[in-house]
N, C-alpha and C positions, 0 to 999 in steps of 0.2 A: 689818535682817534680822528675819524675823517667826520665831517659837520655833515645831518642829514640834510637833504634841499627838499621843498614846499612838497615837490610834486612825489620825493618819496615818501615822505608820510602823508601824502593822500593817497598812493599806493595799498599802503600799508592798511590805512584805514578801512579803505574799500575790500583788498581782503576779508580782516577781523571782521567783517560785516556778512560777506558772503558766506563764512563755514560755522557749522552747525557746531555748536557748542554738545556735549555733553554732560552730564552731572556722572560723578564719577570719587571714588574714594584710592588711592592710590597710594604705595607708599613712595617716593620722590627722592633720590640722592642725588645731589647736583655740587659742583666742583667749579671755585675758579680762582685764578693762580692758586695761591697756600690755602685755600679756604674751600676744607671739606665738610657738610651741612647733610643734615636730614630733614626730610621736612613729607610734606603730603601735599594732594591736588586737590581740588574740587569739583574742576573743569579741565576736559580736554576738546581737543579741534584737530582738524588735520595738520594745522596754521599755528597751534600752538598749546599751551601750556599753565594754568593758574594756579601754581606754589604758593600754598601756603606757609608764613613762616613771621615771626615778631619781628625779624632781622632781616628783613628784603634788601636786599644790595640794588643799588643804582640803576638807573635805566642807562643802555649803552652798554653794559656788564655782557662779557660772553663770558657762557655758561655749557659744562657738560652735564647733561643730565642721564640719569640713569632710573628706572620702576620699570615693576611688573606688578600684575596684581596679585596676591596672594594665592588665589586659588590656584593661579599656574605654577605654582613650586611643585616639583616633581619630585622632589624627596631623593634623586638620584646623584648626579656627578652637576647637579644644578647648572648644567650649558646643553639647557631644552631648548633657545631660541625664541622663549617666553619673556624672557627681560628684554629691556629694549636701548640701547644707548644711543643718543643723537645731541646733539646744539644747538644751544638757544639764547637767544639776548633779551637780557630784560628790556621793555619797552615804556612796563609803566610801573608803580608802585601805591598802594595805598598804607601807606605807614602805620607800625602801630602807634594805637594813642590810647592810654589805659583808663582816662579818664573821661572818652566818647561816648554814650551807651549805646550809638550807632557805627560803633564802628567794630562789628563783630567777625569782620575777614581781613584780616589785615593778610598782607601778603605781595605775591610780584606777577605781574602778567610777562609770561616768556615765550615768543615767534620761536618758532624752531626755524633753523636757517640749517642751507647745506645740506639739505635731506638728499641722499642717492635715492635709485629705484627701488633698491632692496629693502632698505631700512622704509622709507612712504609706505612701501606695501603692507610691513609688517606691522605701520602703526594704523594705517584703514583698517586693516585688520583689528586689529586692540582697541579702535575703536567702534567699529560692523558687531563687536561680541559683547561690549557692555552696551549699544542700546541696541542689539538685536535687530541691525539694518541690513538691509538686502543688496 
């Protein structure tokens, strides 16, 4: 695993800063080596990702993720182009802690890395239709 340097996670930063967050309910299936998970979102970005989950894996973690929203199930041969698969590394982590009373999202903040054209388009998209952006 290669060490990040200062100026990419100030990068990084400056991104997470720039793209507009969504609120958003999703169901979330993410994968990395032997460890297949379900989980759900809260937030989505062009830039990324926030999986909720008791059991957030490490920041540095590449990750396959896979949602769609429910409403796009088509009831047919389910390969409508409505689910979405791309990768992402966790970045950050707020642990669960059962004994918190403020600590009511535990979970993993995940960058999508390696987005082609096709797949960005289709998640601006999935994201233009839950907050009804132009």
């Amino acid at each position: 695993m290669s060490r990040t340097t200062t100026a990419e996670l100030e990068a990084r930063a400056a991104e997470r800063r720039t793209a507009t967050r969504v609120l958003v309910d999703l169901d979330v299936d993410y994968k990395s080596q032997d460890t297949y998970l379900f989980a759900s979102s809260k937030d989505i970005s062009e830039t990324g990702i926030f999986v909720r989950t008791i059991e957030p894996l490490p920041p540095g973690t590449l990750l396959n993720l896979r949602f769609r929203r429910d409403e796009d199930e088509d009831g047919d041969d389910g390969d409508d182009g409505a689910s979405l698969e791309l990768e992402g590394e966790v970045m950050w982590v707020n642990p669960y802690r059962p004994d918190a009373l403020a600590n009511l999202d535990p979970g993993m903040g995940v960058r999508f890395v390696g987005l082609r054209a096709p797949i960005r388009r289709r998640l601006l998209e999935l994201i233009r239709r839950i907050a009804y952006i132009d």
